[in-house]
C-alpha positions as CSV (number, residue, x, y, z in Angstrom):
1,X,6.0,-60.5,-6.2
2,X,2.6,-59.9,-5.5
3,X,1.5,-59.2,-1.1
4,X,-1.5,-60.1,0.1
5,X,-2.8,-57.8,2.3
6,X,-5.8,-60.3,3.3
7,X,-3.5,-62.5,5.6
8,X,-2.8,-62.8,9.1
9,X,0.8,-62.2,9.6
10,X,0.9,-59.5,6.7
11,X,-1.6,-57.6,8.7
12,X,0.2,-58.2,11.7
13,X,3.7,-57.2,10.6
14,X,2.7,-53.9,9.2
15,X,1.1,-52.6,12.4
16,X,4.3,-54.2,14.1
17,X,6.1,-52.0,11.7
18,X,4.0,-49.0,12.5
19,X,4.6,-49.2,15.9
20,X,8.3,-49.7,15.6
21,X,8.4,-46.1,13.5
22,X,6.1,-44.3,15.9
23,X,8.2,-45.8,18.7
24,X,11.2,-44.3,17.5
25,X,9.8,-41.4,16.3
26,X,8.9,-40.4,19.9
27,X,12.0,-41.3,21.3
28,X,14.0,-39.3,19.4
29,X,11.9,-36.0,20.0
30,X,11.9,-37.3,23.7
31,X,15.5,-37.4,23.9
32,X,15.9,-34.2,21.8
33,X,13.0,-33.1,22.9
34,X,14.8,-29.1,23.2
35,X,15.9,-29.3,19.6
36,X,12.7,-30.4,18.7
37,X,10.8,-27.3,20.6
38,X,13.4,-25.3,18.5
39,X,12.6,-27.2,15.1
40,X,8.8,-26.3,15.9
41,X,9.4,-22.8,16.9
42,X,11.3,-22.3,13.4
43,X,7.9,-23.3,11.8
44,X,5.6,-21.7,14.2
45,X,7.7,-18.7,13.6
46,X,7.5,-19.2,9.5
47,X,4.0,-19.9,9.5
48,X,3.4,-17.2,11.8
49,X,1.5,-14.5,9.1
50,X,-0.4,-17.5,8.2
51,X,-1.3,-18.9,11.8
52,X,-2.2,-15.4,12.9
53,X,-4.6,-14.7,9.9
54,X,-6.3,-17.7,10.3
55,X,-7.2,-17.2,14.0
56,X,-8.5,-13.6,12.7
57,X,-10.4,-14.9,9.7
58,X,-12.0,-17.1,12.4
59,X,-13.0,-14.8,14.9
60,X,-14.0,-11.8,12.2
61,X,-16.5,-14.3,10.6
62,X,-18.9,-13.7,13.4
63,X,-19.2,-10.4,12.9
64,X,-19.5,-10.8,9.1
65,X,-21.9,-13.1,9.3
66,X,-24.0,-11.1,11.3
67,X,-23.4,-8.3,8.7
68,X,-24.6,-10.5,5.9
69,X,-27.5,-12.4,7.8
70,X,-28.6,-9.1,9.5
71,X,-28.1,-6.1,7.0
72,X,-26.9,-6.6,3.9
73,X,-30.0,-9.7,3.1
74,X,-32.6,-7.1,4.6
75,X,-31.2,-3.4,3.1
76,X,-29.4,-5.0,0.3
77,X,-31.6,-7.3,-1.0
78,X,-31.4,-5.8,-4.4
79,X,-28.4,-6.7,-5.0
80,X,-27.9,-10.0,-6.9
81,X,-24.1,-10.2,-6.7
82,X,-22.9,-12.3,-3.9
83,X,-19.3,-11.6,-4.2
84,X,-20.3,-7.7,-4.2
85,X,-22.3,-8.4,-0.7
86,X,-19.1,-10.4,0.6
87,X,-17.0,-7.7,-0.4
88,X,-19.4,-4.6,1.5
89,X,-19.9,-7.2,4.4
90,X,-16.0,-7.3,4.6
91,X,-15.2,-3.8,4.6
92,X,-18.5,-3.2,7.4
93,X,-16.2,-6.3,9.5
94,X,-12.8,-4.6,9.7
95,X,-14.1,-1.1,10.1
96,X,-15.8,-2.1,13.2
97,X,-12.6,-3.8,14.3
98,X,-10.3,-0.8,13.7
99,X,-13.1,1.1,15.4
100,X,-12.8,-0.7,18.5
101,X,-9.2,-0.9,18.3
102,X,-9.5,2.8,17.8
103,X,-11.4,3.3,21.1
104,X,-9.4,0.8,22.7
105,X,-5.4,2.8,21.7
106,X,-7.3,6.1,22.6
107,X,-9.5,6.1,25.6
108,X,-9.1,3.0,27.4
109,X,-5.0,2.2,27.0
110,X,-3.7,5.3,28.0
111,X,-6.3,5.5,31.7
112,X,-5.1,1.5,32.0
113,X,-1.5,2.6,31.9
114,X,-1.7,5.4,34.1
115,X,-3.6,3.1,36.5
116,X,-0.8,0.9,36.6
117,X,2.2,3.4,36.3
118,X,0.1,4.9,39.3
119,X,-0.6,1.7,41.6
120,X,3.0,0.7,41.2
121,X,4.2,4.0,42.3
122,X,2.2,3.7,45.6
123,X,2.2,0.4,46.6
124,X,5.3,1.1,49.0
125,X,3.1,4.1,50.5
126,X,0.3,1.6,50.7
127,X,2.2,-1.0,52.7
128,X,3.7,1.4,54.8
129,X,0.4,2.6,55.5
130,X,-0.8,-1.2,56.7
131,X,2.4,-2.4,58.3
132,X,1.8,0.9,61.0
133,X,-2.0,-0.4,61.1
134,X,-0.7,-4.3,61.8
135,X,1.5,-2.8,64.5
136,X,-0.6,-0.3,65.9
137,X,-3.3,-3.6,66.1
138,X,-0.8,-6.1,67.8
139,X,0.3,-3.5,70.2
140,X,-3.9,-2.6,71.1
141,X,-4.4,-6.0,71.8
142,X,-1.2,-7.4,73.2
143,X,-0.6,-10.0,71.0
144,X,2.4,-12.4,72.4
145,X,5.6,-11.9,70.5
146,X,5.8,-15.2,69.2
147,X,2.2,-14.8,67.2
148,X,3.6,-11.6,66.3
149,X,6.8,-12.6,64.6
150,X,4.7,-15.1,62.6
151,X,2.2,-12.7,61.0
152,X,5.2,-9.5,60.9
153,X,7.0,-12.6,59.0
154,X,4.6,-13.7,56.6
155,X,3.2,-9.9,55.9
156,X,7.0,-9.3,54.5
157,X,7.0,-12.1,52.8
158,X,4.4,-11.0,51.2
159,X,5.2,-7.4,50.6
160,X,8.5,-9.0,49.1
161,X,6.3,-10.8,46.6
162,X,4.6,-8.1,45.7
163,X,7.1,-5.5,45.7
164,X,8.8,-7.7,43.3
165,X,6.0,-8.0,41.4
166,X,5.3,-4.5,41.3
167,X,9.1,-3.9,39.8
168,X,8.9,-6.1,36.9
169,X,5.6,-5.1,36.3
170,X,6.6,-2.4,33.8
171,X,9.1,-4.1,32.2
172,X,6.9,-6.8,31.4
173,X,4.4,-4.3,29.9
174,X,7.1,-2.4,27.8
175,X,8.9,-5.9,26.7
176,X,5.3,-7.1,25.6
177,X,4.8,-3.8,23.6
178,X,8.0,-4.7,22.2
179,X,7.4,-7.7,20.8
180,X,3.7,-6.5,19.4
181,X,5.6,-3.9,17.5
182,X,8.6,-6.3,16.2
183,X,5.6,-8.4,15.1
184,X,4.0,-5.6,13.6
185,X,4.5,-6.9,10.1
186,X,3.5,-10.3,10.7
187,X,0.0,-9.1,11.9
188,X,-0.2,-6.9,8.6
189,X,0.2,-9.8,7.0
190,X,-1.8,-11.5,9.2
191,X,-4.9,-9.1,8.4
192,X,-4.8,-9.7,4.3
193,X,-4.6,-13.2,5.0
194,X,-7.4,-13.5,6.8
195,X,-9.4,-10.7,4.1
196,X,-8.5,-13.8,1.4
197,X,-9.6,-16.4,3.5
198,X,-13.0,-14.7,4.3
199,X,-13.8,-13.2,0.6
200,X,-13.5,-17.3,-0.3
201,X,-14.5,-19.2,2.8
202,X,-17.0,-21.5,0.6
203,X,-14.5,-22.2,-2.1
204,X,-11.7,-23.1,1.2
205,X,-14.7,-25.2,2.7
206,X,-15.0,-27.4,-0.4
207,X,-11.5,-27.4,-1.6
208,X,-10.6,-29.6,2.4
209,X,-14.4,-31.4,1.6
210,X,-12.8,-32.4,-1.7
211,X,-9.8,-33.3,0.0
212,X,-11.0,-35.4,2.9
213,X,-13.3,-37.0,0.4
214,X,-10.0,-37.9,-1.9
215,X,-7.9,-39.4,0.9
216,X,-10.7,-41.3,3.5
217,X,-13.4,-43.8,2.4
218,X,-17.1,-42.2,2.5
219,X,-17.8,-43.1,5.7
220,X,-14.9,-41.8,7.4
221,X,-14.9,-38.6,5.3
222,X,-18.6,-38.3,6.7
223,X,-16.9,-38.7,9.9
224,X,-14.4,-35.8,9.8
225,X,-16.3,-33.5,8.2
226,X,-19.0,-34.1,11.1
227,X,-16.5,-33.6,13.6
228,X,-14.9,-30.8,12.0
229,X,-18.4,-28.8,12.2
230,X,-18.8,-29.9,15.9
231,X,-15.7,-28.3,16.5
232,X,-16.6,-25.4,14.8
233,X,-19.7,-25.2,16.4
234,X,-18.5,-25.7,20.0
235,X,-15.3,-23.4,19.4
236,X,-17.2,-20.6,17.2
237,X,-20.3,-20.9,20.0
238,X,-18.0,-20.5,23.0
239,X,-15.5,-18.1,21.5
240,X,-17.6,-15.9,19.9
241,X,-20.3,-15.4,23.1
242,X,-18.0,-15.5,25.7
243,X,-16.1,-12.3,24.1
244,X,-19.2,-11.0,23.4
245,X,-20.1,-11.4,27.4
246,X,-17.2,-10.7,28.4
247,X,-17.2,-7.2,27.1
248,X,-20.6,-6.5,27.9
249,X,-18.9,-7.2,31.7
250,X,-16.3,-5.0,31.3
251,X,-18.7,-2.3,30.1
252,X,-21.0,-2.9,32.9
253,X,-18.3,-3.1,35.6
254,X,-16.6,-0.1,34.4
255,X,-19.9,2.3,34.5
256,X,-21.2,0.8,37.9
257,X,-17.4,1.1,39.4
258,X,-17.0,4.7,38.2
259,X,-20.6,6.0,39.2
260,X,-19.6,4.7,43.3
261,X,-16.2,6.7,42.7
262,X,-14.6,3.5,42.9
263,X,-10.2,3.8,43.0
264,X,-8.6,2.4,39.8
265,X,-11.7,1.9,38.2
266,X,-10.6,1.1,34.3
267,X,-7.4,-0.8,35.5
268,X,-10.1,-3.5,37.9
269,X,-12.7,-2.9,35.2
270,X,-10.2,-4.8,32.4
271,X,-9.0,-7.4,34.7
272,X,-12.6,-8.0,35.4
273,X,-13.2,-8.5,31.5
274,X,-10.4,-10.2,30.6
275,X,-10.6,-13.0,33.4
276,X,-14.5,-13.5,32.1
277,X,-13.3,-15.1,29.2
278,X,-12.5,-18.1,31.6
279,X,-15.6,-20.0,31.8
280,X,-17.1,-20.5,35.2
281,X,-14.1,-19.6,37.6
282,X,-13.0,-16.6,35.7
283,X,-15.0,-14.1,37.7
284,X,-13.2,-15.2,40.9
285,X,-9.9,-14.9,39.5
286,X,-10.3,-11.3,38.5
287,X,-12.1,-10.4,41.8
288,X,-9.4,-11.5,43.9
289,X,-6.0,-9.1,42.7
290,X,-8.9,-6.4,42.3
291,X,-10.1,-6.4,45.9
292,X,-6.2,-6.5,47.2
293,X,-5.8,-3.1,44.3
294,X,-8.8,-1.9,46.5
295,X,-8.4,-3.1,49.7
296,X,-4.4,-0.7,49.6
297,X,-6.8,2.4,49.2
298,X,-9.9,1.8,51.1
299,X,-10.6,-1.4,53.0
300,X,-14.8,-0.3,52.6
301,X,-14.5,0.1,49.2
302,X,-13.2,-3.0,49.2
303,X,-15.9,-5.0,50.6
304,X,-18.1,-2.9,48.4
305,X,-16.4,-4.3,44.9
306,X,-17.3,-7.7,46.2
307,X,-20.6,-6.9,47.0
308,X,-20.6,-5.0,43.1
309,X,-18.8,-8.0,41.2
310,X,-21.4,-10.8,43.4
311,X,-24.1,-8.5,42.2
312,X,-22.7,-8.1,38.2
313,X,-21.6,-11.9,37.9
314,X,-25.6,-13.0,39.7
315,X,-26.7,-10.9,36.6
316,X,-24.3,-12.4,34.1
317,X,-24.8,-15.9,35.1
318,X,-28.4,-15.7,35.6
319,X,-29.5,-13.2,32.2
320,X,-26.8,-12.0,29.8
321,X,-24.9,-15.6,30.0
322,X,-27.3,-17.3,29.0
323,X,-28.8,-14.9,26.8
324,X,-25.6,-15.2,24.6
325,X,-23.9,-18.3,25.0
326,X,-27.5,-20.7,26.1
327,X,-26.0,-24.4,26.9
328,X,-22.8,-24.0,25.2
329,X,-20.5,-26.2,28.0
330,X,-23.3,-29.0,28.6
331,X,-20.6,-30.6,31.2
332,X,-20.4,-30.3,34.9
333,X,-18.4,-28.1,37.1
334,X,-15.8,-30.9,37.6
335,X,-15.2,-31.4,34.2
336,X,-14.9,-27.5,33.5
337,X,-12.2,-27.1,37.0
338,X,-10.2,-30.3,35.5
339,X,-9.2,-28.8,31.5
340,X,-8.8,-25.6,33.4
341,X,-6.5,-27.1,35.3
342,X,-4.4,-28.9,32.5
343,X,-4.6,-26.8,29.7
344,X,-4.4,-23.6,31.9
345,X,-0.9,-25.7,32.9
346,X,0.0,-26.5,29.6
347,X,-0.8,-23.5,27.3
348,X,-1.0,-20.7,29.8
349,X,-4.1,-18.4,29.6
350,X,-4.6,-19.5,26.1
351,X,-5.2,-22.7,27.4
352,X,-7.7,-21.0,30.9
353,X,-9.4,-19.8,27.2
354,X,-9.5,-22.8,24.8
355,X,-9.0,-25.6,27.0
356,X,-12.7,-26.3,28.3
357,X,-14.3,-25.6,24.6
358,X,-11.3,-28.7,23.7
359,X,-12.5,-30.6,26.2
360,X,-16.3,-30.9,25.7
361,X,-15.1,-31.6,21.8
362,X,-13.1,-34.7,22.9
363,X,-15.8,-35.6,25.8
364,X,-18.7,-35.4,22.4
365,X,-16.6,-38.0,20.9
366,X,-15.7,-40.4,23.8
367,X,-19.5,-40.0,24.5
368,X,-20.7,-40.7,21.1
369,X,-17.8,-43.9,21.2
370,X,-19.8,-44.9,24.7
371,X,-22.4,-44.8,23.5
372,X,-22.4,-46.6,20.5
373,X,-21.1,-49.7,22.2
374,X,-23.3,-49.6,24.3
375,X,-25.7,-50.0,21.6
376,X,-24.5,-52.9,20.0
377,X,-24.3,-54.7,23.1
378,X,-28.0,-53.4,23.4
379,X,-27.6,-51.6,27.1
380,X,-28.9,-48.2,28.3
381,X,-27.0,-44.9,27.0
382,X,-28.8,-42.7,29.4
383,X,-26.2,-42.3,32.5
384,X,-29.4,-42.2,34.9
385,X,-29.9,-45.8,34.5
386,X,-26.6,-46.9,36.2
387,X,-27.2,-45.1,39.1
């Protein structure tokens, strides 16, 4: 028996059929959905070596490619073989990784441990210190008892808090270390995938071309492989020049910090660095446990990082930022605070990292969507014209 795909109730029963599978589909993982976080964690944790070399080959491809568009076309133009070039360009990459990870395991690693081993140690000192100034403050200026209790009460609470956080602190640190090192010989493997994948990126490029070409008709396979280089481009864009920033930051904060004599100065300069990577907002979020590590030893000094980090992030926004990553966001402050807000609740800091990047990929599309109906009903696309 021959179907004809052409009529109306054919069409209509195989999207009613569609819907009924994906229907159940969801309910089942919604009903399961703890076995189903377990299924995926099975796979995540199979695929691991692979997922881990992939993100690798990613981010390393910046750095080669400025190795092969940078040195080896100008010094070693001579040479005619490209695979030879690949090969040299790949060898430069991961020595300059190894080199930083050197510098990072020898010289920075052990001061940021010893910062932290050392602020956990005196935190109770340093409460101590400004319970006897709270007192000594309530008791100069009479403050009624009631007032009193109130800000004695929410000052423990506080200490609690961070006395607690304090104590789990190590713990946390040691228990990561732990499970860097039981991973140890997933990121091996991890580091020769990603060597493969970048000594035959083109030939992994046009294998998925010739895929997506296989399975979609031309013009949706035009479509995805559009889309898949916008992503690329916003991700590798974003990715690549925040880090880039962001260690430039960390650099800067670090010498500025140490030439004032400023306490803990690696330990602030790191969190400084790291919290860069979250774009627009992240230079808040490491200023603020900084000042508190600053405020416990010197309440100037204090006042002075803020005045420092205003100073470095006025510099950063205003030069190296845009130096580096130009109009890579293109969206407003709202939009940048909202996928902060979700992905940041969904994925963690992974998600503080990736999620505005994600966002302006899926805001392109909706806009190009917009837009294009817009234009077959023959209206404005510029926003300005609905004001």
């Amino acid at each position: 028996m021959k179907v004809n795909w052409n009529t109306k109730y054919t069409t209509i029963a195989v999207y009613s059929l569609i819907v009924a599978v994906l229907s159940t589909i969801f309910y089942l993982i919604a009903s399961e959905v703890n076995l189903f976080k377990i299924q995926v964690s099975k796979y995540i944790n199979t695929l691991q070596p692979i997922i881990i070399g992939f993100v690798m080959a990613y981010i390393f491809n910046f750095i080669l490619e400025f190795y092969e568009e940078c040195l080896l076309d100008n010094i070693f133009s001579k040479i005619k073989s490209r695979k030879l070039k690949r090969i040299i360009g790949i060898i430069l990459t991961y020595f300059t990784v190894f080199l930083v990870l050197y510098l990072f395991l020898n010289f920075v690693l052990p001061q940021l441990l010893s910062s932290v081993i050392g602020l956990v140690n005196d935190i109770p000192d340093y409460f101590m210190a400004v319970t006897k100034k709270i007192n000594d403050f309530t008791s100069e200026f009479q403050i009624q008892e009631e007032y009193y209790e109130i800000i004695l009460g929410k000052w423990n609470e506080f200490v609690d808090y961070i006395l607690r956080f304090a104590t789990d602190l190590i713990p946390k640190i040691g228990n990561l270390t732990k499970n860097i090192l039981s991973s140890i010989w997933n990121i091996v493997l991890g580091v020769i995938v990603s060597i493969y994948l970048l000594l035959d990126k083109e030939k992994f490029k046009a294998l998925s071309k010739k895929i997506t070409v296989s399975i979609f008709s031309e013009k949706n396979a035009n479509r995805a492989m559009e889309l898949a280089r916008r992503s690329d481009s916003i991700f590798g864009r974003f990715l690549s020049g925040k880090i880039l920033d962001s260690l430039i930051i960390g650099i800067l904060t670090f010498i500025t910090l140490s030439i004032v004599k400023m306490p803990y100065a690696t330990l602030v300069s790191f969190i400084v660095g790291i919290t860069n990577i979250i774009p627009f907002f992240g230079p808040f979020i490491g200023a603020i446990p900084s000042f508190f590590i600053i405020l416990f030893v010197s309440p100037i000094k204090a006042l002075w990082f803020l005045i420092i980090i205003l100073i470095i992030q006025q510099i950063d926004g205003n030069i190296i930022g845009p130096k580096i990553l130009g109009d890579s966001l293109g969206i407003s402050a709202f939009w940048i605070l909202f996928s902060l807000l979700v992905a940041g609740k969904i994925f963690g800091f992974v998600g503080l990292v990736i999620g505005v990047p994600l966002f302006v990929f899926v805001y392109s599309i909706i806009k190009d969507i917009v837009e294009y109906r817009l234009g077959k009903k023959g209206l404005p696309k510029d926003t300005k014209e609905y004001y």
